[in-house]
C-alpha positions as CSV (number, residue, x, y, z in Angstrom):
1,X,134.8,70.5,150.3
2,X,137.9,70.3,152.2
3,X,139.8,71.7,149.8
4,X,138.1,74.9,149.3
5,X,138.0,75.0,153.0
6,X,141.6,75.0,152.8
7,X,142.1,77.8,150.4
8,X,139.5,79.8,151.7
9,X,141.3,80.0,155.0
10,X,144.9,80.4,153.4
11,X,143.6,83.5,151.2
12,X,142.2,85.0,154.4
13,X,145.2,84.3,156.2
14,X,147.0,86.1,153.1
15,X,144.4,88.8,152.8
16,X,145.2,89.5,156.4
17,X,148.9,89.2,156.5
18,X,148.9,91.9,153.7
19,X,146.6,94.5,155.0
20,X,149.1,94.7,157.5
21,X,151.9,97.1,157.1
22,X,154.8,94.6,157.3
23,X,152.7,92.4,155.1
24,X,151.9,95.0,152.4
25,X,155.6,96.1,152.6
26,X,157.1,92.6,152.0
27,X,154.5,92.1,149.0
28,X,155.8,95.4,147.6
29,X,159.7,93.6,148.1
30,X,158.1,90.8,146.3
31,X,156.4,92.6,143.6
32,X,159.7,94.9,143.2
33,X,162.9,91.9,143.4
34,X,160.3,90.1,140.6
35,X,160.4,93.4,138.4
36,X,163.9,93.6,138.7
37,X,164.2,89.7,137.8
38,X,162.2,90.4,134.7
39,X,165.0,93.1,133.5
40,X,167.7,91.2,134.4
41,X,166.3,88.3,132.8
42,X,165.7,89.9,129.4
43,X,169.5,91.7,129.9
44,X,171.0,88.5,130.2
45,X,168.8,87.1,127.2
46,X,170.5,89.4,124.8
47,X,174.1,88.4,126.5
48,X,173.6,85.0,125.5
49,X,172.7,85.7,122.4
50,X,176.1,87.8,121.9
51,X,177.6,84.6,123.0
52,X,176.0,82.1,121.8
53,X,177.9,83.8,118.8
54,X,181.1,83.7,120.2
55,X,180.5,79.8,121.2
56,X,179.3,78.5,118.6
57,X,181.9,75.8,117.6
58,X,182.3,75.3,121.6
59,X,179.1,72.6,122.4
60,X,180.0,72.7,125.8
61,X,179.7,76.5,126.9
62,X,176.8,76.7,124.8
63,X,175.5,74.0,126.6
64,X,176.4,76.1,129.8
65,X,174.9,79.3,128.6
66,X,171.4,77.8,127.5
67,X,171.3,76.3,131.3
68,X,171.7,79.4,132.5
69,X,169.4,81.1,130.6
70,X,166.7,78.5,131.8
71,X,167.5,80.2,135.4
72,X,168.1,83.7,135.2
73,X,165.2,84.4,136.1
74,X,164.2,82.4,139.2
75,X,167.8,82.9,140.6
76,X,168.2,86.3,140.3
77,X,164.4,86.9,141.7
78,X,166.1,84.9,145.1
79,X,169.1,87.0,145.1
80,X,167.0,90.1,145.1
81,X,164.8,88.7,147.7
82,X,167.9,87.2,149.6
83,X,169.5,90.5,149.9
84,X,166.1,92.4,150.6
85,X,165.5,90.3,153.1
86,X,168.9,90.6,154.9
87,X,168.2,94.0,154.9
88,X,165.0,94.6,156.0
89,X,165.6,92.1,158.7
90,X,168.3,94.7,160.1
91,X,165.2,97.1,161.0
92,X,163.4,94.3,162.5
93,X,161.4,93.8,160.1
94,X,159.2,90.4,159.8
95,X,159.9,87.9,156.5
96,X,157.4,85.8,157.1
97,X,156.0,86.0,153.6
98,X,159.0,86.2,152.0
99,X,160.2,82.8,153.5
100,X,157.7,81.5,151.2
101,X,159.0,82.1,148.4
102,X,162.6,81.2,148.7
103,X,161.8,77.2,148.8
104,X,159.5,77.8,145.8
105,X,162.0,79.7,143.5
106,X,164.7,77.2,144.2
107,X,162.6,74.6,143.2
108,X,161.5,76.1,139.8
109,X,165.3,76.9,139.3
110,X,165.9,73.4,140.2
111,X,163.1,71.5,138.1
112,X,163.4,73.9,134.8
113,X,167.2,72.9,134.5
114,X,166.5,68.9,135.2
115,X,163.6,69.3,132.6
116,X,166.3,71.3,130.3
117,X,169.1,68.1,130.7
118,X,166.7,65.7,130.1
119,X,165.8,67.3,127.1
120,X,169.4,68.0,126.1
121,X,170.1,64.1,127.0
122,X,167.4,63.2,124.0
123,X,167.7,63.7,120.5
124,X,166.8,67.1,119.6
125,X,162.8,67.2,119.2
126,X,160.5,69.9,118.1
127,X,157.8,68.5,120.8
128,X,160.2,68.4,123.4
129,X,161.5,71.5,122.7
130,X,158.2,73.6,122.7
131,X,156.5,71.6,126.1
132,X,159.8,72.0,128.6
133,X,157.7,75.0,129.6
134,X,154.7,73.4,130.0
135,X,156.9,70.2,131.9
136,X,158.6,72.4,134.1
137,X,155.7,74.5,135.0
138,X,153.8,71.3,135.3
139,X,156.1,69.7,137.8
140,X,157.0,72.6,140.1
141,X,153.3,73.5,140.0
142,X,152.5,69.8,142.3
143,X,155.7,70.7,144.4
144,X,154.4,74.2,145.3
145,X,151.1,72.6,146.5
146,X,153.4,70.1,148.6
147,X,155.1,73.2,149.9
148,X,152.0,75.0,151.3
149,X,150.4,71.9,152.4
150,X,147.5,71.9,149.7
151,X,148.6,68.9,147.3
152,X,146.6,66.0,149.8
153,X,143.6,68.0,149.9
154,X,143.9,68.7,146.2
155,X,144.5,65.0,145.6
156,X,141.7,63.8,147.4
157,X,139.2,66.4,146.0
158,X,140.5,64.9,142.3
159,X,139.9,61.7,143.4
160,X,136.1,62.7,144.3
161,X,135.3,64.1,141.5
162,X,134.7,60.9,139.1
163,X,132.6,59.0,137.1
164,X,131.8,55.3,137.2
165,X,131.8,52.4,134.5
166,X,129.9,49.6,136.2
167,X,132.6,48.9,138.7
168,X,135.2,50.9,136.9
169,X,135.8,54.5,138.4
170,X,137.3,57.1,136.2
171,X,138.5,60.4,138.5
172,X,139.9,63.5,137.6
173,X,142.9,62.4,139.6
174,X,142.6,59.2,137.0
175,X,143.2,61.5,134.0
176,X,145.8,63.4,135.2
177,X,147.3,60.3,136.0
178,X,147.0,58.9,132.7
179,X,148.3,62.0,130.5
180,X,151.4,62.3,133.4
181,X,152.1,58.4,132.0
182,X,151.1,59.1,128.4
183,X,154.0,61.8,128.7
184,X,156.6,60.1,130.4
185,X,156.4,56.8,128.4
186,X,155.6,58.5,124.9
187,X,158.5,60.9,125.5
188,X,160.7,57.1,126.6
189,X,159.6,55.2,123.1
190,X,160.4,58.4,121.4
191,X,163.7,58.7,122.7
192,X,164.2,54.3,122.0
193,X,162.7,55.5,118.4
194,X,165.4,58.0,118.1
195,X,168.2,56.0,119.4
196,X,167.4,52.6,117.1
197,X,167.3,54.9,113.9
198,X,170.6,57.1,114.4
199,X,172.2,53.5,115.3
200,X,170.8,51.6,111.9
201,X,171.8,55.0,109.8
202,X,175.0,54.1,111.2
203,X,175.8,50.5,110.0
204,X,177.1,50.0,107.2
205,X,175.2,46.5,107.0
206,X,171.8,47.6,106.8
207,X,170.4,48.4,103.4
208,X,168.4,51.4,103.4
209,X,164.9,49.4,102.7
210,X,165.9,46.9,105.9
211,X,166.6,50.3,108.2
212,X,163.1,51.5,106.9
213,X,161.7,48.4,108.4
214,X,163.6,48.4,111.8
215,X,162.6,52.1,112.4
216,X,158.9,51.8,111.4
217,X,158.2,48.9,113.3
218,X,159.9,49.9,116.4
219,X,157.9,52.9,116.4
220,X,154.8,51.5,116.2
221,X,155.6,48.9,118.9
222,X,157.2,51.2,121.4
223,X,154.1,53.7,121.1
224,X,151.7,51.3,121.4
225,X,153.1,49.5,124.5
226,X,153.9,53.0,125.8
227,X,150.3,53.6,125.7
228,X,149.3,50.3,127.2
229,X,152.0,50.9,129.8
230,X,149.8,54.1,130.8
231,X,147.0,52.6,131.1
232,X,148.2,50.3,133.2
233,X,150.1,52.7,135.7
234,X,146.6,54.3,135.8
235,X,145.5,51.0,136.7
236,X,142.4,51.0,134.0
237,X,140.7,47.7,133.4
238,X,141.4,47.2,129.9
239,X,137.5,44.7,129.8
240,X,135.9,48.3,130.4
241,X,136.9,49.5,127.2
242,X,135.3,46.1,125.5
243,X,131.9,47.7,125.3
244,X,133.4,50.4,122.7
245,X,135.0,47.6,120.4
246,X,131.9,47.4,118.1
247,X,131.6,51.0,117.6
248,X,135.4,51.4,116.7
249,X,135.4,47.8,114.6
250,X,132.5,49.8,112.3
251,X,134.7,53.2,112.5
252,X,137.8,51.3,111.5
253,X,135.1,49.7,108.6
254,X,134.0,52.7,107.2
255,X,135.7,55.6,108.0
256,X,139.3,54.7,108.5
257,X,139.3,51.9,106.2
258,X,141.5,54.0,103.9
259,X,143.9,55.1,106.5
260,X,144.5,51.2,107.6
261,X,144.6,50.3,103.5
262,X,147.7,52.9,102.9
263,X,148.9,51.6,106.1
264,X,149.1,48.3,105.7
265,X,150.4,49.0,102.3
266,X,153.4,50.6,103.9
267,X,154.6,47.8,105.3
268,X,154.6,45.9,102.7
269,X,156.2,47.9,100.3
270,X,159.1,47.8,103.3
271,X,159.0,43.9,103.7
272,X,158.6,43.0,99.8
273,X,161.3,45.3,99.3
274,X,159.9,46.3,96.2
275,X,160.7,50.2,96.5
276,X,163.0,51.4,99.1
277,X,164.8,54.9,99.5
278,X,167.2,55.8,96.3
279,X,165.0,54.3,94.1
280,X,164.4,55.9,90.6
281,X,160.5,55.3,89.6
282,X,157.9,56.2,87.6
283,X,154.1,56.2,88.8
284,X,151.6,57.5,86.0
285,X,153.5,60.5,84.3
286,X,155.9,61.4,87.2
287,X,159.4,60.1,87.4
288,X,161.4,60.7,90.1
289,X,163.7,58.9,93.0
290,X,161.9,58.0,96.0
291,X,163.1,60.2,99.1
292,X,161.0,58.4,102.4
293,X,158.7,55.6,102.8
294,X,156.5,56.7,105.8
295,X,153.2,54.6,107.1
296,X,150.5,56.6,104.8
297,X,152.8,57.8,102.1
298,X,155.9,57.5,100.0
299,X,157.8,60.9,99.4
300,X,158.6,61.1,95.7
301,X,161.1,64.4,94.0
302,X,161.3,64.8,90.6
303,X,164.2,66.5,88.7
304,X,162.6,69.9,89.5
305,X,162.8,69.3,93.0
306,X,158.8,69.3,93.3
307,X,158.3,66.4,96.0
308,X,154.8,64.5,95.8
309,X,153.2,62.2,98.4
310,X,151.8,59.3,96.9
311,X,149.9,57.3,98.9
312,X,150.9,53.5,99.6
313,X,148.0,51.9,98.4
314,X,148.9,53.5,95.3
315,X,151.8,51.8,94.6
316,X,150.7,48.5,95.5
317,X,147.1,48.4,92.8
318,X,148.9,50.4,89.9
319,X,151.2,49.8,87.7
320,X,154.6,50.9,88.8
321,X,158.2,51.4,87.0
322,X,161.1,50.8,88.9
323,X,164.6,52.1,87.0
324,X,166.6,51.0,89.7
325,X,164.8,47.5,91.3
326,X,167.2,44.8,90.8
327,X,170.0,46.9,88.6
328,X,170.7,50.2,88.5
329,X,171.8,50.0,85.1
330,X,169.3,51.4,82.6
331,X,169.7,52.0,78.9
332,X,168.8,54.9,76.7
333,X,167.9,55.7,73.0
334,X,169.2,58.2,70.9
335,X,167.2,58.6,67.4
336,X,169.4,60.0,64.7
337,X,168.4,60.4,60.8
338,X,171.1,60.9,58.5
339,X,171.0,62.0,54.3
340,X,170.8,59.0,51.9
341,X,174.1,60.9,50.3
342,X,175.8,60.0,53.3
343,X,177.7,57.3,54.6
344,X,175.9,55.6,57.5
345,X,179.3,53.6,58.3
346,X,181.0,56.3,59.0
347,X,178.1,58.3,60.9
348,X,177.3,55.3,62.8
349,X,181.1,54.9,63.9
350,X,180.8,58.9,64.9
351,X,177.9,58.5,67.5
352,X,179.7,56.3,69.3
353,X,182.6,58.4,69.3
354,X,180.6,60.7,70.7
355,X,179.7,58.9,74.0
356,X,183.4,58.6,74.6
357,X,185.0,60.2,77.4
358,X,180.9,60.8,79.0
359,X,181.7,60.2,83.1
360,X,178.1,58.7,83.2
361,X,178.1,56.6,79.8
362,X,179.3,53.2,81.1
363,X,181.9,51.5,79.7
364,X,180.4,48.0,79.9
365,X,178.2,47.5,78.3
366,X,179.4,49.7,75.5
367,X,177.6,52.0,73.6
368,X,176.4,50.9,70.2
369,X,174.4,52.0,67.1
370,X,172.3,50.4,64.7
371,X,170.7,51.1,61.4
372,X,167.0,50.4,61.7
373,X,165.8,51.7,58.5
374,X,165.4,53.6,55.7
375,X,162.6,56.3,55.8
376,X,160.8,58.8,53.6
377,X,163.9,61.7,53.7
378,X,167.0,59.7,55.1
379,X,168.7,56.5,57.2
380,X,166.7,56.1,60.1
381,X,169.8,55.2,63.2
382,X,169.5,54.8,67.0
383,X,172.4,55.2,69.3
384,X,172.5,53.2,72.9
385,X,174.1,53.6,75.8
386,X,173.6,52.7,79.6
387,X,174.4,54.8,83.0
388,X,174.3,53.5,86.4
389,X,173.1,56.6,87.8
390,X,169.4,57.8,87.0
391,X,168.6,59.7,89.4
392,X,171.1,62.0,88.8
393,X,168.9,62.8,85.4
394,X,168.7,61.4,82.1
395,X,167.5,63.9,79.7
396,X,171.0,66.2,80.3
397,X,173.2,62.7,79.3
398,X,171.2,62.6,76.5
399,X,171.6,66.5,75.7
400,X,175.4,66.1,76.2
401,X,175.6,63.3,73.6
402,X,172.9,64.7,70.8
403,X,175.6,68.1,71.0
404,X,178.6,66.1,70.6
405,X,177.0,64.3,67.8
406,X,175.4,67.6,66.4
407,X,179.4,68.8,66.5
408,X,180.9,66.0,65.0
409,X,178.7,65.4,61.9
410,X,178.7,69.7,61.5
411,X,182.9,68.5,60.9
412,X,182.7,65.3,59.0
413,X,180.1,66.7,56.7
414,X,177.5,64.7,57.7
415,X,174.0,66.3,57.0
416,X,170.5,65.8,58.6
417,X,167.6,65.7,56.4
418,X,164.4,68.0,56.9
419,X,160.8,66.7,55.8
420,X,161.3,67.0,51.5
421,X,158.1,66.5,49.3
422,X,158.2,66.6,45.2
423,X,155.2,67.8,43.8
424,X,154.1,67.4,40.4
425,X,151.4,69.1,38.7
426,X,149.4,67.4,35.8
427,X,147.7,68.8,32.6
428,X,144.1,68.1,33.0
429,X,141.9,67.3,30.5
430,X,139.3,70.4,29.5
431,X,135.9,70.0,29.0
């Protein structure tokens, strides 16, 4: 091929520059000034961190400092070489080789602090974050094969190399292509995605099940036109892929079908509006207030701060208790048995003395008590009172009260009965 024709002759043009004295002597400059850029590179490493330190309230020299750090090495490998080179060229020396490098380290310095704005322009991103390397390697990788004059043959050879779907071709160039697009437009929509949700988090006239729906839906829309946008940049007829539709259709069927059920179910638990972030539920035996609604799942923490995932298609078939759906109001029941020698007038007045002063016990409506019976060992009472605020807890509103009750009968005199029995033995009849 053309192109290993073309490597072939630029190693042996290499092999025989450096066998050469001046050649092996400016590959020992090169192999030296890239020694010293590694030390100076992991010096200045633990500078910035010292500073990073000393900055750390100041966005914009820490900005400045993280650039930097993104160069150190590339620039201070073209110093070295710089001055090297002005000095060996004092002894008439030929740089041949070494003028190779100079375009190629300015360009990595260039393209790894463009990749390293870019990615400060976005929202911060985990993904972003761990493949600028990758990006910037990527990038500066093509324009080092422009710089030696290999990236047409290398672009033709890719384009050789390719298989064929009736009158479709699919390349190696193709692919590349395609994942270059994928990239780009994924990394766009992610940054739109971003954008539309720190803007609705924002407004104050957005309920939180409403913002839910704008960020969910946007998400899926923007990835999925950023992945037909890619395949159209790679210019893929989208009728080639028409032969696979039965075999995903029966995938979809069988395999995914509970994948698309909990998915589907997300959205309408977003558009129903029937749970939405803040809510206080109960599903089965766990109670808790609901923290996320994502596409699979719904993010649920209880008072011991154990978060479960339960699916969406959960919530939708089963039975479901929402404390907080149309009122956040919610009332609670306080069981109190009291002595038959006592006065339930007076005890019943005391409990709701008790709820007094109580910064969750509403006001409105006001806490009452009733007298529901009369059991086997005393005066069966319950005591009622609402709060606004469940997912704060319940059981400790109800502790509070039961002490302040347990307090006030201990100074009124008011006693509560334990289980009595009276037994009575009987003179039987001998035989």
């Amino acid at each position: 091929m053309d192109l290993l024709e073309t490597i072939y002759q630029f190693a042996l043009k290499l092999i025989q520059e450096f066998t050469t004295i001046k050649g092996g002597l400016q590959l020992i400059i090169v192999i030296g000034c890239g020694a010293l850029a590694a030390f100076t590179y992991k010096y200045w490493q633990r500078l910035i961190a010292q500073l990073l330190g000393d900055f750390e309230k100041q966005t914009f020299f820490r900005f400045l400092l993280r650039a930097s750090n993104r160069i150190a090495f590339p620039m201070s490998m073209l110093i070295y070489l710089i001055l090297t080179r002005f000095t060996v060229e004092q002894f008439g020396i030929d740089t041949t080789v070494l003028d190779i490098f100079t375009p190629l380290l300015l360009s990595l310095a260039g393209i790894k602090l463009g990749v390293f704005i870019l990615r400060a322009g976005f929202a911060p991103s985990p993904a972003l974050h761990a493949w600028e390397g990758v990006l910037s390697l990527s990038v500066w990788g093509i324009l080092a094969l422009h710089l030696v004059g290999w990236l047409p043959e290398v672009i033709k050879t890719m384009d050789e190399l390719a298989i064929s779907f009736g009158e479709t071709k699919f390349s190696l160039l193709s692919l590349v292509v395609l994942v270059i697009s994928v990239v780009i437009f994924v990394v766009l929509a992610g940054w739109l995605v971003r954008l539309i949700e720190s803007r609705t988090r924002k407004s104050q006239y957005i309920n939180p099940s409403m913002r839910v729906v704008l960020v969910k839906t946007s998400k899926f829309v923007l990835y999925g036109f950023a992945i037909l946008f890619a395949l159209q940049a790679t210019g893929i007829d989208f009728t080639t892929f028409a032969i696979f539709s039965g075999a995903i259709g029966v995938g979809i069927g069988f395999g995914l079908q509970k994948i698309f059920s909990n998915f589907i179910s997300g959205f309408i638990l977003l558009f129903d509006r029937s749970i939405k972030p803040g809510d206080v539920i109960t599903v089965g035996t766990r109670f808790g207030w609901v923290q996320e609604l994502n596409a699979r799942y719904v993010v649920v923490r209880d008072r011991e701060g154990v978060e479960t995932l339960i699916p969406n298609e959960n919530l939708i078939t089963s039975e479901v208790t929402n404390w907080s759906y149309s009122d956040r109001a919610v009332r609670q029941r306080l069981s109190v048995q009291i002595s038959y020698a006592d006065d339930p007038e007076q005890a019943m007045k005391l409990m709701v003395e008790a709820t007094h002063g109580h910064p969750r016990v509403l006001v409105s409506p006001e806490p009452v008590c009733r007298l529901l019976g009369f059991g086997d060992n005393g005066i069966n009472m319950e005591l009622r009172v609402w709060i606004n605020d469940p997912e704060s807890g319940i059981a400790n509103v109800l502790s509070d009260i039961n002490l302040n009750i347990w307090k006030s009968f201990k100074e009124h005199g008011i006693t509560i009965p334990f289980p009595q029995r009276d037994v009575r033995i009987l003179e039987g009849t001998s035989n």
